[in-house]
Every structure is written in C-alpha cells, then in structure tokens.
C-alpha positions as CSV (number, residue, x, y, z in Angstrom):
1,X,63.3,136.7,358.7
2,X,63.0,138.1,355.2
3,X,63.0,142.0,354.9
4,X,60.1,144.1,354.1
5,X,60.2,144.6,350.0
6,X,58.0,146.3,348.3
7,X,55.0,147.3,350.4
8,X,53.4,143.9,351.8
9,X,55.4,141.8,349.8
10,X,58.7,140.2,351.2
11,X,61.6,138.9,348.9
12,X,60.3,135.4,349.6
13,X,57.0,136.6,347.8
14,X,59.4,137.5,344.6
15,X,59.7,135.1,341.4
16,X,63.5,136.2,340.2
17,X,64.4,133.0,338.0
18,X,62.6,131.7,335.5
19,X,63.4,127.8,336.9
20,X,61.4,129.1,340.2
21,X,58.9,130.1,337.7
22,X,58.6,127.0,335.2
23,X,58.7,124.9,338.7
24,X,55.6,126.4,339.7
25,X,54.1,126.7,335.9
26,X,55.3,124.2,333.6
27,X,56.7,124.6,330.9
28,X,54.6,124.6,326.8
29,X,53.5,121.8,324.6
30,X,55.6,120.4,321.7
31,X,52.9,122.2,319.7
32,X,53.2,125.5,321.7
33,X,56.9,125.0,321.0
34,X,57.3,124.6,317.1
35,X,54.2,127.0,316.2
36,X,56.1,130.3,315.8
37,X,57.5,131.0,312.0
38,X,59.4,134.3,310.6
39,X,57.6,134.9,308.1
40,X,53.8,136.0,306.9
41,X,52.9,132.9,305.3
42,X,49.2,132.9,303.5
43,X,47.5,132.0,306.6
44,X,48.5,135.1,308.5
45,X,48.2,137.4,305.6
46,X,45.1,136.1,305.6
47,X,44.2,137.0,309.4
48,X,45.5,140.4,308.9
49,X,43.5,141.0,306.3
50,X,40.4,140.2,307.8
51,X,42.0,142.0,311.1
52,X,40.0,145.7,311.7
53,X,41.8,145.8,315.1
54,X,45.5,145.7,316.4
55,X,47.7,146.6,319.6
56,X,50.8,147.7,319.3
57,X,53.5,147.7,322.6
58,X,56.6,149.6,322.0
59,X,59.0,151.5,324.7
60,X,61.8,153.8,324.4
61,X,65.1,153.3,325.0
62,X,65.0,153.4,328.8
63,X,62.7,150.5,328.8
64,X,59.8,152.3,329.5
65,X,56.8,150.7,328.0
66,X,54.0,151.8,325.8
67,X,50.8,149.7,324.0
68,X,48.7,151.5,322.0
69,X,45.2,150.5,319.5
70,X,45.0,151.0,315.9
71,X,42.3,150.0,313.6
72,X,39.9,151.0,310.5
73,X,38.1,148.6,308.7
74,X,39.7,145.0,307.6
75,X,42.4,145.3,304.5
76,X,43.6,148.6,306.3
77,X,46.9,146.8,307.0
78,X,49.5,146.6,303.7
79,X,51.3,143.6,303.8
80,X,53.9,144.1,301.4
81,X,56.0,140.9,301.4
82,X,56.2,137.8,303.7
83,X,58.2,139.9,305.5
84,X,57.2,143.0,306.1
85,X,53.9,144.9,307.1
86,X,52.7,148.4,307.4
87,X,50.1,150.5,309.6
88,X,48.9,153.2,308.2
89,X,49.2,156.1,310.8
90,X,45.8,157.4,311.6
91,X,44.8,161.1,312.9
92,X,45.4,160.6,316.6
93,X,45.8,163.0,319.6
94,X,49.7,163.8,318.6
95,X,51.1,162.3,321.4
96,X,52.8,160.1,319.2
97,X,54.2,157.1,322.0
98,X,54.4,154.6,319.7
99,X,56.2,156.8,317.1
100,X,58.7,158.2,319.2
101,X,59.4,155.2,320.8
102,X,60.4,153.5,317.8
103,X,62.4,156.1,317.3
104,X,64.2,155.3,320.1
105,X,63.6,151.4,319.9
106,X,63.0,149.7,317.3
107,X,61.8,146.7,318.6
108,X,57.6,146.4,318.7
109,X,54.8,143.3,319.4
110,X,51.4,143.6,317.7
111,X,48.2,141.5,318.5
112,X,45.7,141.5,315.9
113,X,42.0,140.9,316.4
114,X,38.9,139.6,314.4
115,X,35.6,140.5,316.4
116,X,34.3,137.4,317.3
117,X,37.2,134.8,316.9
118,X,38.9,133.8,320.4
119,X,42.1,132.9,318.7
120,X,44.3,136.6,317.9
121,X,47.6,136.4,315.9
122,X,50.8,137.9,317.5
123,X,53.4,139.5,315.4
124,X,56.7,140.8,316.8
125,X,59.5,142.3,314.8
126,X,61.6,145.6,314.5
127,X,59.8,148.7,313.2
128,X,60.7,152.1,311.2
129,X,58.9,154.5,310.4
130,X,58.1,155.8,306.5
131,X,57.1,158.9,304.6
132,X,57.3,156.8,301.6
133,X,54.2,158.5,299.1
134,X,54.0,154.8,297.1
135,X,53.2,152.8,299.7
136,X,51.1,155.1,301.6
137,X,48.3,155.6,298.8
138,X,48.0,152.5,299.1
139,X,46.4,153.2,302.8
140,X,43.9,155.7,301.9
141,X,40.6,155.5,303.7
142,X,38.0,158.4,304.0
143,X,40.1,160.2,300.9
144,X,42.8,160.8,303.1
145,X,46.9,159.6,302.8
146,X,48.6,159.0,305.8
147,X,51.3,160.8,306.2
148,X,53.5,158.1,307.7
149,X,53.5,154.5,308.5
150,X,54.8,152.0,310.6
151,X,57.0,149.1,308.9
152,X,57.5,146.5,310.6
153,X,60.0,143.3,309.7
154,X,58.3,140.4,310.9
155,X,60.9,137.7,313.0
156,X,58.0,136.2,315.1
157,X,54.5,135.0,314.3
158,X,52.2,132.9,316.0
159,X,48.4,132.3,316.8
160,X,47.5,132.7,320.1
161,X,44.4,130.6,321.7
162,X,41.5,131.7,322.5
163,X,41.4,131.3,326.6
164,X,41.8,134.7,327.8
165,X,39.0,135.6,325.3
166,X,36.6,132.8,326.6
167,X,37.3,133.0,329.9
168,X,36.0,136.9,329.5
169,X,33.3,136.5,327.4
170,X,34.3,139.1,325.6
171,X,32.5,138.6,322.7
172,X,29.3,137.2,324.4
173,X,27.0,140.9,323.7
174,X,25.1,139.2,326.9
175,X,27.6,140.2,329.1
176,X,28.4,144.0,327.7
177,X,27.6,146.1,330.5
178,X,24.1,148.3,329.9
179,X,25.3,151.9,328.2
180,X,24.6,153.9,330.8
181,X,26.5,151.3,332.8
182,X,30.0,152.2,331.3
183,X,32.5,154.4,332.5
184,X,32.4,158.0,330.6
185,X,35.5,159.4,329.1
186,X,33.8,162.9,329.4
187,X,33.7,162.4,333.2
188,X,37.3,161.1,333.5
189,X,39.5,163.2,331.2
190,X,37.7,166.2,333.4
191,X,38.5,164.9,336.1
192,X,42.0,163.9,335.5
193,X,42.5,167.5,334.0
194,X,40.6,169.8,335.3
195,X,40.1,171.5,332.1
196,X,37.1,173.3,330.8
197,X,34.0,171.0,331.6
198,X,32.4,168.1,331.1
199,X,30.0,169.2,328.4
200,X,32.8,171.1,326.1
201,X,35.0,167.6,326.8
202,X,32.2,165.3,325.7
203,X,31.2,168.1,322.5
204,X,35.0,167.7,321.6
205,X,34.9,164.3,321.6
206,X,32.0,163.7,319.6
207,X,33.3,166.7,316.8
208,X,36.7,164.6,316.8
209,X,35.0,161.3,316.1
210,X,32.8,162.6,313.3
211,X,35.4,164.8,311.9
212,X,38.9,163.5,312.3
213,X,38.8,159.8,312.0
C-alpha cells in the first residue's frame, strides 16, 4: 500500500517521468515539432509590433518563480535586431520581481498578446538589464524615458494556438462578467493588508492610474 504524499494524493497519484507522461499524453505533431526558430524573423517583428500586451515569467536563482504583465500601446516594444528585443520598464509598484530576478537569473519566457487574436507568440531567451540613454528614447511614451529596460536575446520563438483562448472565450465581450460583478482590488489589498481603508486604497489607486502610468 502506497504511503500518504502530499495531503490526499499518494505517490501512485505522482507523474515523475516524462515517458509516464507522454504515455498518457502523446507526444506533438511534425508541425508542432519544426515550428520553433531563434531568431525574430519579419513575421514575429511583426506580431510584436502590433502586441500592446506581454507576460513575462522569470525566477531567481533558487528557482523560485515569478510572471509578471507589461504593456502600453502596440510599437512600445524596440526590437533591435533579429536577435534581440527590449521592454521598456514602466513606473510600477518597486517591487521589482522581474528585475531582481534577472539579476539573479538570467533566463526569462514572454507571451505576447493581440486583443482579439487566439493565436499569442512565445519568446524565450536570456535577459539583462540596461541603463543604456540611446536605446531608451527610443521608448518614450507620455514624455517620459524609462530609466531601464529589459534586453532580452531571443533562442526560442514560436506561435502558440489559439485553444486556451477559445475554449475561454476570452475575447467574446458576451461573456465578461457585469462590472459590478468583478472582484475589487480596493476590497482585497485591504483585506490582505489591513492598511488604512478601503476608500483611501481605492483613491490611491485611481491617483496612481491617472498619474503615474
């Protein structure tokens, strides 16, 4: 009889192999196979261009893992060669995960999206991090220069299909919950903090989002 492991589950529950796991899941296509390059070739450039949105998961050197957004309006991302990208680093809270992870580890994913297209583009690649005035005016939105950027040297690229996206319906605005339907982040940050109320937390919000973007 298998031991107890990890709550309810017992070790015969665990996948530790990847053969257990392709046995039960197959393995990809011939076209899933050969459809990752190294490079930005014009059809991604062209994605990212058009891309207001990204995700980017990082974690330190412990392994502990991070994803984080970014985004502005489409163009925001420099591509500077085939080779290399960079994201402009945006006024944020200062917690800085994603930068001091990269720090630590170098090694980052990024997902970018176009509202309304199922299919997002995945880049992953190592990443540094640059104070580098040149390339950073050429970031500029709202009169402001970043400060620093995120670099990142492409070694994978591929589109990813659109499943996850249509089996959501994320993009189908007859299935966005009603506004007064959606969770609050007023209500939550006070309630995960304890700090001041409600009413300054929401007043805070709103000053940062038509302030500091």
């Amino acid at each position: 009889m298998s031991k107890s492991f990890k709550g309810e589950y017992k070790l015969t529950d665990i996948i530790s192999t990847e053969a257990e796991l392709r046995e039960l899941l197959g393995h990809p296509s011939e076209l899933v196979k050969r459809k990752v390059i190294s490079t930005l070739d014009e059809h991604c450039q062209e994605f990212i261009s058009k891309s207001p949105f990204l995700v980017i998961a990082s974690s330190d050197e412990f392994g502990h893992c991070d994803v984080s957004p970014r985004g502005d309006e489409p163009g925001f991302i420099f591509i500077e060669n085939e080779h290399r990208l960079v994201i402009p680093e945006r006024p944020g809270n200062k917690r800085m995960d994603t930068l001091r992870n990269i720090l630590k580890n170098p090694r980052v994913g990024l997902i970018f999206l176009i509202p309304g297209l199922g299919e997002t583009l995945r880049v992953n690649g190592k990443a540094f991090i640059t104070k580098n005035e040149k390339v950073l005016e050429k970031m500029a939105a709202r009169g402001k220069t970043p400060v620093v950027g995120i670099c990142v040297d492409v070694e994978e690229c591929f589109i990813h299909c659109a499943k996850a996206f249509k089996r959501s319906k994320l993009w189908e605005p007859q299935m966005w919950l009603e506004k007064e339907e959606l969770p609050t982040a007023s209500n939550i940050l006070f309630a995960h903090t304890n700090f001041s109320s409600v009413e300054d937390i929401e007043a805070s919000l709103k000053e940062s989002y038509t302030k500091r973007l």
